[in-house]
Backbone as a chain_set.jsonl record, in Angstrom:
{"seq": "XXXXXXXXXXXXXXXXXXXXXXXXXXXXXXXXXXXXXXXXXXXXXXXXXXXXXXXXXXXXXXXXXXXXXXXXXXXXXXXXXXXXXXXXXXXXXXXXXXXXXXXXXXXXXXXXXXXXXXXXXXXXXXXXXXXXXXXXXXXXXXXXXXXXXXXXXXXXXXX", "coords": {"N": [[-12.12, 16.378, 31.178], [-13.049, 14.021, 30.575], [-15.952, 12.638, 29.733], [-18.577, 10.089, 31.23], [-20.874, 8.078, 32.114], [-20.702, 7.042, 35.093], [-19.012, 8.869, 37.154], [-17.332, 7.676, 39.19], [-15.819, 5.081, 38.75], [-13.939, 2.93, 38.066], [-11.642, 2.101, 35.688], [-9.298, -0.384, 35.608], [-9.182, -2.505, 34.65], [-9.185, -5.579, 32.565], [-9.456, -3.934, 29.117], [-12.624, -2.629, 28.044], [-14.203, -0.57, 27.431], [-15.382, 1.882, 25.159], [-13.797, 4.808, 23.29], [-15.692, 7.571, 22.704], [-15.8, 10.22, 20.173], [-16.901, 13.874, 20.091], [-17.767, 16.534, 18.449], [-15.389, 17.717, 19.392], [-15.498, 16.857, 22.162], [-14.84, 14.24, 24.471], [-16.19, 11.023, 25.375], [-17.001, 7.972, 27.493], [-17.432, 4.991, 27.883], [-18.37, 1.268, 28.695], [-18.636, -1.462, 26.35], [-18.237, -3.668, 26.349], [-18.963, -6.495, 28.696], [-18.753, -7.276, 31.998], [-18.3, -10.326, 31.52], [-16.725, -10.166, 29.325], [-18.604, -10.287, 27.275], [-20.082, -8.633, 24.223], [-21.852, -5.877, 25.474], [-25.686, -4.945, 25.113], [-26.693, -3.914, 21.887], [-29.098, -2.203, 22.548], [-28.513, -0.497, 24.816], [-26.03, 0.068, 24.123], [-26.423, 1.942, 22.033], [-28.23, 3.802, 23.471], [-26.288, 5.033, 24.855], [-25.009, 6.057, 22.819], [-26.99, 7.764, 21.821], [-27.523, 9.452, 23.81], [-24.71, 10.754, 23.875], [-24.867, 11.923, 21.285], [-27.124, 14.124, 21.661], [-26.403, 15.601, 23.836], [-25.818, 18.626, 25.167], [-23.403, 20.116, 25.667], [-21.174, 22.593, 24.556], [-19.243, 22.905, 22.029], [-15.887, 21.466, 22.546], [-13.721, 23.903, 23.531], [-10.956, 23.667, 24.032], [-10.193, 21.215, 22.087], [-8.469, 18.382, 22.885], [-7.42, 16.309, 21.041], [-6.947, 17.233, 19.219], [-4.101, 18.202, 19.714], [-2.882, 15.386, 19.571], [-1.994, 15.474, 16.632], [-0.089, 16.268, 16.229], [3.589, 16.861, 15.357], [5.793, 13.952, 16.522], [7.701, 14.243, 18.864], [7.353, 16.842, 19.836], [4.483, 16.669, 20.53], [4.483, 14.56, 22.582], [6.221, 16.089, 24.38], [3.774, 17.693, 25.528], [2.622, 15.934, 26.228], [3.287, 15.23, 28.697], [3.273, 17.546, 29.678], [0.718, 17.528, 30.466], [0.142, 15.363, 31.748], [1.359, 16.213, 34.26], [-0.075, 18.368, 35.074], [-2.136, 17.151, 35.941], [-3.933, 15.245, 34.681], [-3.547, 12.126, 34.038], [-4.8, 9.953, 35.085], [-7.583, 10.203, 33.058], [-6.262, 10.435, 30.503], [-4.732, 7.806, 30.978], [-6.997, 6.719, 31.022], [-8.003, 6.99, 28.153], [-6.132, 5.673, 26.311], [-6.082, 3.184, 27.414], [-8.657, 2.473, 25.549], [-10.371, 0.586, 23.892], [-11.274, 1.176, 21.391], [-11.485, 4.388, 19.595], [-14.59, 6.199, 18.613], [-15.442, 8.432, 16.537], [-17.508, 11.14, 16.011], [-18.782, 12.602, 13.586], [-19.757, 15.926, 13.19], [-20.722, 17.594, 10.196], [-22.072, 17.502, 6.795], [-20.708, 15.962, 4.222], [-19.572, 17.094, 0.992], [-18.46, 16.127, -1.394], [-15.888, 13.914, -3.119], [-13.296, 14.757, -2.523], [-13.632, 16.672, -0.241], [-14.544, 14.077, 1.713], [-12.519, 13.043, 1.833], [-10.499, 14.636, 2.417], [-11.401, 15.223, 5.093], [-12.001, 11.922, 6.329], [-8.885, 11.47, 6.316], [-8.07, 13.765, 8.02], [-9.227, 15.809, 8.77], [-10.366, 18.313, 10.811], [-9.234, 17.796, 12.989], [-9.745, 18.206, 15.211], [-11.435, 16.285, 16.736], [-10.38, 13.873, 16.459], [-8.109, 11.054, 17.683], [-5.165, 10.213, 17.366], [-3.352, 8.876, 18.454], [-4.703, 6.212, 18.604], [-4.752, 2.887, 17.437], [-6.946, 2.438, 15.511], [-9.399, 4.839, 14.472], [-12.652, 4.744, 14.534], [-14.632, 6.448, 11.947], [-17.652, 8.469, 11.434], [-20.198, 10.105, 9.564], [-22.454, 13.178, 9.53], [-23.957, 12.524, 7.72], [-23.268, 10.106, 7.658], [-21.506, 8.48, 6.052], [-18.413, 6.558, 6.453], [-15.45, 5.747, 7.7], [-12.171, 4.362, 8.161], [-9.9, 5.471, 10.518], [-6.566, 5.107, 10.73], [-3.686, 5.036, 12.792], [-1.329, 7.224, 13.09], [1.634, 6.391, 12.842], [4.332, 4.801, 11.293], [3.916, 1.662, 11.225], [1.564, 0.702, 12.584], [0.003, 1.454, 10.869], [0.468, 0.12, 8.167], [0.073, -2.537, 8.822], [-2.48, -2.967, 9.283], [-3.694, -2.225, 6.933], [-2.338, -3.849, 4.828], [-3.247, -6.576, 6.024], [-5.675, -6.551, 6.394]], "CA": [[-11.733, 15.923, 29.862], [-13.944, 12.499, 29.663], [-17.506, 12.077, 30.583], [-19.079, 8.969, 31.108], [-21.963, 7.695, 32.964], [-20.411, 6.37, 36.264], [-17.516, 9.086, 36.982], [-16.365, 7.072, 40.1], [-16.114, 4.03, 38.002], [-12.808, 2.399, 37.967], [-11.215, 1.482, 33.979], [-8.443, -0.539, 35.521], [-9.663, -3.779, 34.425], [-9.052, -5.603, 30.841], [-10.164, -2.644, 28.117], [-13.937, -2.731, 27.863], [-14.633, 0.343, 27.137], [-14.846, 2.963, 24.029], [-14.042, 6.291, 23.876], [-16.442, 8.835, 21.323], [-15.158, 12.147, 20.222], [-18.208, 14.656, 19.326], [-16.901, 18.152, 18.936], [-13.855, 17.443, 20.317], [-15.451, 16.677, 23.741], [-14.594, 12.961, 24.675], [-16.691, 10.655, 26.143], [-16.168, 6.74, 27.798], [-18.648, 3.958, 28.507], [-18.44, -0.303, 28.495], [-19.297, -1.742, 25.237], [-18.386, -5.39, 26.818], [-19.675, -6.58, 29.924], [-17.553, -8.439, 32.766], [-17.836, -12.166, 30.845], [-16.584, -10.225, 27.584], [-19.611, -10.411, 26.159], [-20.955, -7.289, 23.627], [-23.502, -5.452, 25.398], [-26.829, -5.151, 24.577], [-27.265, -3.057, 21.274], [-29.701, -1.144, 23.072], [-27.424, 0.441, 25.994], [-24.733, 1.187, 23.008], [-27.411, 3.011, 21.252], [-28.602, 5.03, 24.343], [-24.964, 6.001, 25.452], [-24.743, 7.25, 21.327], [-27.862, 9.226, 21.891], [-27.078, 10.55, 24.837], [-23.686, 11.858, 23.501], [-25.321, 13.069, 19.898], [-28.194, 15.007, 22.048], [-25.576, 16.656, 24.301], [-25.904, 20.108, 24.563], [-22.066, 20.953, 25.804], [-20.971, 23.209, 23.428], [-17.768, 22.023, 21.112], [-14.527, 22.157, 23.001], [-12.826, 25.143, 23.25], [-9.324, 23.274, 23.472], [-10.09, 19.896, 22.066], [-7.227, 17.749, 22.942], [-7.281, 15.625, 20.103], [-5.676, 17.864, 17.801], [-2.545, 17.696, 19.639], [-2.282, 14.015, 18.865], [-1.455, 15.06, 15.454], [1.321, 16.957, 16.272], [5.087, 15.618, 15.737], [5.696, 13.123, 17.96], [8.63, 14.582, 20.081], [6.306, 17.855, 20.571], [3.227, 15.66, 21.372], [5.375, 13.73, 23.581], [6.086, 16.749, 25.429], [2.739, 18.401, 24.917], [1.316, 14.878, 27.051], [3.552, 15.078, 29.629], [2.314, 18.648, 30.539], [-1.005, 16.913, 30.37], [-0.057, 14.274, 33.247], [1.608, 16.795, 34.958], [-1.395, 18.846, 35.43], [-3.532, 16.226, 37.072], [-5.03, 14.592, 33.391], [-2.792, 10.996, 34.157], [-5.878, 8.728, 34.865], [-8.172, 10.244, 32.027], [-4.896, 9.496, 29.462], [-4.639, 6.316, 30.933], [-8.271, 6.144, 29.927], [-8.198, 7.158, 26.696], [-5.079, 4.71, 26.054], [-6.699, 1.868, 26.764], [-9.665, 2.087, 24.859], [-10.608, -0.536, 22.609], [-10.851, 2.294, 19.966], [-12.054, 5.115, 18.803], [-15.824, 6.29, 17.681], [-15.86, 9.98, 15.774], [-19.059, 11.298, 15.433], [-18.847, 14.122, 12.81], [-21.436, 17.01, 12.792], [-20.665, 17.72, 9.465], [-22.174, 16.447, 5.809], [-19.457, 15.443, 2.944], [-19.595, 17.567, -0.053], [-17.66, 15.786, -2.42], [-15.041, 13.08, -2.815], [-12.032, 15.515, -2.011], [-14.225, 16.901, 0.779], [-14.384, 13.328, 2.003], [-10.357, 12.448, 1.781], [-9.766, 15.349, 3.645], [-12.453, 14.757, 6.493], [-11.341, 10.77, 6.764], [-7.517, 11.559, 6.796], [-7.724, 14.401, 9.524], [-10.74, 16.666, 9.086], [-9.197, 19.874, 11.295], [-8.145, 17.246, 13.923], [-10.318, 18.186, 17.161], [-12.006, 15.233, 16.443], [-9.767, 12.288, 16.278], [-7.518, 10.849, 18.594], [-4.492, 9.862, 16.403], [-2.554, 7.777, 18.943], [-5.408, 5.131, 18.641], [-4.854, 2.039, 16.882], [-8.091, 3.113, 14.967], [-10.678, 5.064, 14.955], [-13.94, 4.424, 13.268], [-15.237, 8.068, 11.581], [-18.865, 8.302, 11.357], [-20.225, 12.097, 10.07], [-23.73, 13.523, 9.549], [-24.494, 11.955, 6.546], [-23.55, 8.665, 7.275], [-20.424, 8.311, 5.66], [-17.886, 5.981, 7.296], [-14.214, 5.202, 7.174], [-11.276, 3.887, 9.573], [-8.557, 6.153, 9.98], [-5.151, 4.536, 11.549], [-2.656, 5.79, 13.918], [-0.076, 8.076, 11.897], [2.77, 5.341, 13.021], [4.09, 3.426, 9.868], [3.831, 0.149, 11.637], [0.124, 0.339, 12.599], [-1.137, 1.332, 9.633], [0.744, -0.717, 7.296], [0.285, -3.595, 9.642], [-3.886, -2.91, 9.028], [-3.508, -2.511, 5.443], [-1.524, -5.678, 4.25], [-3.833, -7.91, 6.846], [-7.411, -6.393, 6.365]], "C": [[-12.669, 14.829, 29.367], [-15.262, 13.034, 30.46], [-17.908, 10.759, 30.132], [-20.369, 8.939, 32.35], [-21.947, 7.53, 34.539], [-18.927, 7.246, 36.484], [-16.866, 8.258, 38.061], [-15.821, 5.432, 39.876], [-14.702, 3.643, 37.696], [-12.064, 1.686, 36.405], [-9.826, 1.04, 35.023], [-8.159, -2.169, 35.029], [-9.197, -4.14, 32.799], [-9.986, -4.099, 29.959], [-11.543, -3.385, 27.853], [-14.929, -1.754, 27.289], [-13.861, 0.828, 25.978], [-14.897, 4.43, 24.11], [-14.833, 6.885, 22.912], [-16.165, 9.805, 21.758], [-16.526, 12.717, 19.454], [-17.781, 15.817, 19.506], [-15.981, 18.888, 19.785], [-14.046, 17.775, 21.712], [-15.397, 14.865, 23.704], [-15.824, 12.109, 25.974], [-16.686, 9.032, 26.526], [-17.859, 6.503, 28.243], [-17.984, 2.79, 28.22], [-18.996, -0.571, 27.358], [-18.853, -3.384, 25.023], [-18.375, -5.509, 28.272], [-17.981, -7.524, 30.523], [-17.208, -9.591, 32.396], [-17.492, -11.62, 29.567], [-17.287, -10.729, 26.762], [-19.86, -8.983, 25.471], [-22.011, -6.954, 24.631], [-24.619, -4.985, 24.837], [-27.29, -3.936, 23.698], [-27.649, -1.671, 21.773], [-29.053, -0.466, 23.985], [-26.571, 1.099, 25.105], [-25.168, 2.337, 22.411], [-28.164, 4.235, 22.108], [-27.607, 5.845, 24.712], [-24.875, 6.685, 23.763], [-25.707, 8.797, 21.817], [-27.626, 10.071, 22.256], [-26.208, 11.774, 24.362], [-24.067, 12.345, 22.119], [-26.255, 14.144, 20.267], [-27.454, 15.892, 23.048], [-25.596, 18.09, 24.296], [-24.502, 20.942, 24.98], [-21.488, 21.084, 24.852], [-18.936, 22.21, 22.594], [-16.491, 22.662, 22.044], [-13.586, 23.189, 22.681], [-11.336, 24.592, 22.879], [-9.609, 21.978, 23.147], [-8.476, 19.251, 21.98], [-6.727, 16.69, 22.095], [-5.941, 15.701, 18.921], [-4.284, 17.776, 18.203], [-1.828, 16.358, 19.635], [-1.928, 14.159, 17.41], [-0.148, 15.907, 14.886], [2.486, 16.241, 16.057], [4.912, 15.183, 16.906], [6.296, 13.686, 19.395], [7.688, 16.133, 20.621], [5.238, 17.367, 21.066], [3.803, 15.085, 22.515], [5.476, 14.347, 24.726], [5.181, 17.701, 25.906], [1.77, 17.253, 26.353], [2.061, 14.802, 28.214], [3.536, 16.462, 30.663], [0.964, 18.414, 30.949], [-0.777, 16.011, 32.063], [0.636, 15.397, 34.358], [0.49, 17.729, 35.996], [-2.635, 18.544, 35.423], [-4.13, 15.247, 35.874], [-4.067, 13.111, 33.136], [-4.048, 9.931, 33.635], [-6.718, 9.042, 33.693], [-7.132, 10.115, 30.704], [-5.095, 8.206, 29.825], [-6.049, 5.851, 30.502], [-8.544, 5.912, 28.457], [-7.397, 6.085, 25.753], [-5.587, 3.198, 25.852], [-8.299, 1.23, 26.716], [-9.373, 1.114, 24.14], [-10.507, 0.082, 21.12], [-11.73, 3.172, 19.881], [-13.551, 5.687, 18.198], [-15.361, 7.897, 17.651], [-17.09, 10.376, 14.982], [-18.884, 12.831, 14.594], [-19.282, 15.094, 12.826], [-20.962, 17.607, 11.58], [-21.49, 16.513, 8.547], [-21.097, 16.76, 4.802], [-20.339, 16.214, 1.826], [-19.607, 16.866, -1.224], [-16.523, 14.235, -2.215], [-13.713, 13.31, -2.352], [-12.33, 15.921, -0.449], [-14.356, 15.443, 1.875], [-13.212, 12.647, 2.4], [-10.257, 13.126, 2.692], [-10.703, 15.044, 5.192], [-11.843, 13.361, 6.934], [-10.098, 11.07, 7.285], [-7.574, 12.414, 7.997], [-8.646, 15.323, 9.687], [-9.712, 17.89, 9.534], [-8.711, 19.099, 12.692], [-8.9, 17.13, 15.558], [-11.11, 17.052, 17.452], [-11.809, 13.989, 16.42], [-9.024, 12.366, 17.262], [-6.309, 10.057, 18.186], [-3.548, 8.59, 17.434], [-3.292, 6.338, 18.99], [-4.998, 4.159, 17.846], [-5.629, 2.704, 15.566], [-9.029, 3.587, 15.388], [-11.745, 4.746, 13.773], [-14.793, 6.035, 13.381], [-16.622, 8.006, 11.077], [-19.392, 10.353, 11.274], [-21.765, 11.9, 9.525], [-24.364, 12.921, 8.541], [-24.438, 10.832, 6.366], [-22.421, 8.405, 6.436], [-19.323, 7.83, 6.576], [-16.775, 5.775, 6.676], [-13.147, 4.869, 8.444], [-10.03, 4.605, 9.262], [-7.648, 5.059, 11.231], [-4.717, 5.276, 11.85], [-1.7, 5.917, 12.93], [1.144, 7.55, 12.519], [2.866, 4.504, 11.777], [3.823, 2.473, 10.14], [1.909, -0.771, 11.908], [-0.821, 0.134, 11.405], [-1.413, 0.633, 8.261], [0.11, -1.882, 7.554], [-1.586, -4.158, 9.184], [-4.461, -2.919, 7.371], [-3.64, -3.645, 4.741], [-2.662, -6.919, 5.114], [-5.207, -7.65, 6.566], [-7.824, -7.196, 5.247]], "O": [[-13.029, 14.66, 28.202], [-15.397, 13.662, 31.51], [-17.703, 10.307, 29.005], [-20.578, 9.756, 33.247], [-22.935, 7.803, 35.221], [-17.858, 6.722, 36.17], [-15.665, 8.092, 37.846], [-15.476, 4.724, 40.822], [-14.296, 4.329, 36.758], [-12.164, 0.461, 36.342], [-9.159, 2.023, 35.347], [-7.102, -2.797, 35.084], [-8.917, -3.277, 31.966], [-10.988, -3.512, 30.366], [-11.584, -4.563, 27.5], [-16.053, -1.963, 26.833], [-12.691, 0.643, 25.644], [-15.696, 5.129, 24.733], [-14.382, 6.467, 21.845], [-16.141, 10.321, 22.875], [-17.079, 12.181, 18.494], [-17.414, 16.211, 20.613], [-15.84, 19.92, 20.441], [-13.354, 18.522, 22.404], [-16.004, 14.307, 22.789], [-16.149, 12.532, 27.083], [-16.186, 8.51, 25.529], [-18.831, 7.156, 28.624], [-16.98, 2.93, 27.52], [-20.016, 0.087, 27.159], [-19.009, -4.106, 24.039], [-17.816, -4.678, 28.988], [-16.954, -8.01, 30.049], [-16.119, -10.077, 32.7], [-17.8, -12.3, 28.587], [-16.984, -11.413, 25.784], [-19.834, -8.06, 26.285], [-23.018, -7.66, 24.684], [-24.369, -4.479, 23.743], [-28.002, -3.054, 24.177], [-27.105, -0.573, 21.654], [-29.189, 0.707, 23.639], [-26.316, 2.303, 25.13], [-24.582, 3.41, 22.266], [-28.574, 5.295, 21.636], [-27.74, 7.054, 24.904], [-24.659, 7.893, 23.663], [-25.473, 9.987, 22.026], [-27.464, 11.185, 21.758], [-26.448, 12.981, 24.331], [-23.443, 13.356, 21.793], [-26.372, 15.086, 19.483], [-27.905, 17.035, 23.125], [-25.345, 18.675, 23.242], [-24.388, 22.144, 24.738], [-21.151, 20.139, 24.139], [-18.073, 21.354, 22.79], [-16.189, 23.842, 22.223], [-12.83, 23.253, 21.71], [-10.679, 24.876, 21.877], [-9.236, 21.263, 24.077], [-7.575, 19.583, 21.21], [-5.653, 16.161, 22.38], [-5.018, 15.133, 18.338], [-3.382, 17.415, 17.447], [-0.612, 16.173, 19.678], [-1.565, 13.136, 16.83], [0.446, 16.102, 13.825], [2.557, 15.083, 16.47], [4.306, 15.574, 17.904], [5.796, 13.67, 20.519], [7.465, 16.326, 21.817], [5.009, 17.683, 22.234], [3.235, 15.392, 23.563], [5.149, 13.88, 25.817], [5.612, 18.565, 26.67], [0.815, 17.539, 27.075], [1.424, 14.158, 29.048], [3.701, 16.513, 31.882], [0.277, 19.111, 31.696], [-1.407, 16.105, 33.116], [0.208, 15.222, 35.498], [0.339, 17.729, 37.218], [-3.699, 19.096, 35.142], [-4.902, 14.387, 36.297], [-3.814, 12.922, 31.946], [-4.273, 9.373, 32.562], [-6.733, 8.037, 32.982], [-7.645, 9.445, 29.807], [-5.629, 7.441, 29.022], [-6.271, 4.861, 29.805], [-9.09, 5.005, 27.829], [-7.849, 5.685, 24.68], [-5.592, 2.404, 24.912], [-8.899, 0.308, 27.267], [-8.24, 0.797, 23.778], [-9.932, -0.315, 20.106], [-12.891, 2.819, 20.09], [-13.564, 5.526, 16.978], [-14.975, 8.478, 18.666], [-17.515, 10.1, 13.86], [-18.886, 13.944, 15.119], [-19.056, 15.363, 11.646], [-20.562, 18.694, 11.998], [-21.681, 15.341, 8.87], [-20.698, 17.917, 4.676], [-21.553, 16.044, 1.722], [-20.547, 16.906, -2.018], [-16.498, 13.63, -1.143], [-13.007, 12.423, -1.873], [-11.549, 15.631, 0.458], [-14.245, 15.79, 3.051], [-13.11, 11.768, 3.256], [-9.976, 12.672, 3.801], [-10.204, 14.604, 6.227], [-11.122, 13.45, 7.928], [-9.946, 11.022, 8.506], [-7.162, 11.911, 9.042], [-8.899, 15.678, 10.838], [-8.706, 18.312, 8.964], [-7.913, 19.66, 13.443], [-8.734, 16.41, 16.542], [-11.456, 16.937, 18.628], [-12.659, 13.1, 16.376], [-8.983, 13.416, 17.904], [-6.349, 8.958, 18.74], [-3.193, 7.515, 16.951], [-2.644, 5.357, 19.355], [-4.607, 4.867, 16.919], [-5.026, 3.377, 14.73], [-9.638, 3.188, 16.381], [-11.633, 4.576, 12.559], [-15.326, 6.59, 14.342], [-16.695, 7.314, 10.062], [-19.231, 11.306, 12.036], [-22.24, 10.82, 9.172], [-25.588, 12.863, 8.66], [-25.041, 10.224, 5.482], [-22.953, 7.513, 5.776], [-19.133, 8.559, 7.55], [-16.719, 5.617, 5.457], [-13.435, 5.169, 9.602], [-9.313, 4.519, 8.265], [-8.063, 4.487, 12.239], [-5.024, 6.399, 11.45], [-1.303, 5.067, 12.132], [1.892, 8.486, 12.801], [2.003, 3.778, 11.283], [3.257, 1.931, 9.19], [1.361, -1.848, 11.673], [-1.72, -0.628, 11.051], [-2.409, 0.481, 7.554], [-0.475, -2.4, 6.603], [-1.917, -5.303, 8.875], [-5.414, -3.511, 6.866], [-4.593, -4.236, 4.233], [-2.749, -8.067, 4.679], [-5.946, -8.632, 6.502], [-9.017, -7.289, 4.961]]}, "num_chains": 1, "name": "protein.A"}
């Protein structure tokens, strides 16, 4: 389900890491060091590459999309998930820091744009996140929130 650089690599530590979705395959790295510092631009920008030059094809089942399922079916949708061995990569994905969505699409239009930000076709986002930050081929950016009223209001009213 994840790739990252270091699979024997332990996330049980404060959240340090981010997850990126690229054709609804998921992938994890550090994007703050052990003194919670940012790391260095350049490493963030090689782990992008890496995962934009990728050549594993687009997930057949991206697991994304069923984060935007009702809850009580998601609910029981993730606990077939831990059941069948995918516990620790959830618990990864959970506590990310947040979110990167790399698009392979370009934006048409401004309708074409609404719908892409809000949910696109879904294999792509990871809706239980806090936020994610949506980034697509053209360079077009926006922050979608977690489809919970509390989060998103909460990001709203305070931003």
């Amino acid at each position: 389900m994840l790739f990252h650089p270091d699979p024997k690599k332990e996330y049980k530590e404060k959240a340090r890491h981010l997850i990126v979705m690229s054709k609804g395959n998921m992938y994890v790295f550090d994007i703050v060091d052990r003194d919670g510092n940012l790391v260095k631009p350049a490493e963030i920008q090689s782990h992008l590459k890496y995962i934009l030059c990728d050549p594993t094809p687009p997930a057949a089942f991206p697991l994304g999309v069923l984060t935007s399922e009702n809850r009580d079916v998601w609910a029981g949708l993730r606990d077939k998930l831990v059941a069948a061995g995918n516990a620790e990569d959830l618990r990864i994905v959970d506590g990310a820091l947040f979110c990167l969505s790399l698009d392979d699409e370009s934006m048409k239009d401004h309708i074409h744009i609404s719908h892409n930000m809000l949910h696109g076709d879904g294999c792509n986002r990871w809706c239980d996140k806090s936020f994610t930050v949506i980034l697509t081929k053209d360079g077009q950016a926006a922050i979608h929130y977690v489809h919970s009223w509390g989060d998103g209001l909460a990001a709203f009213f305070f931003s």
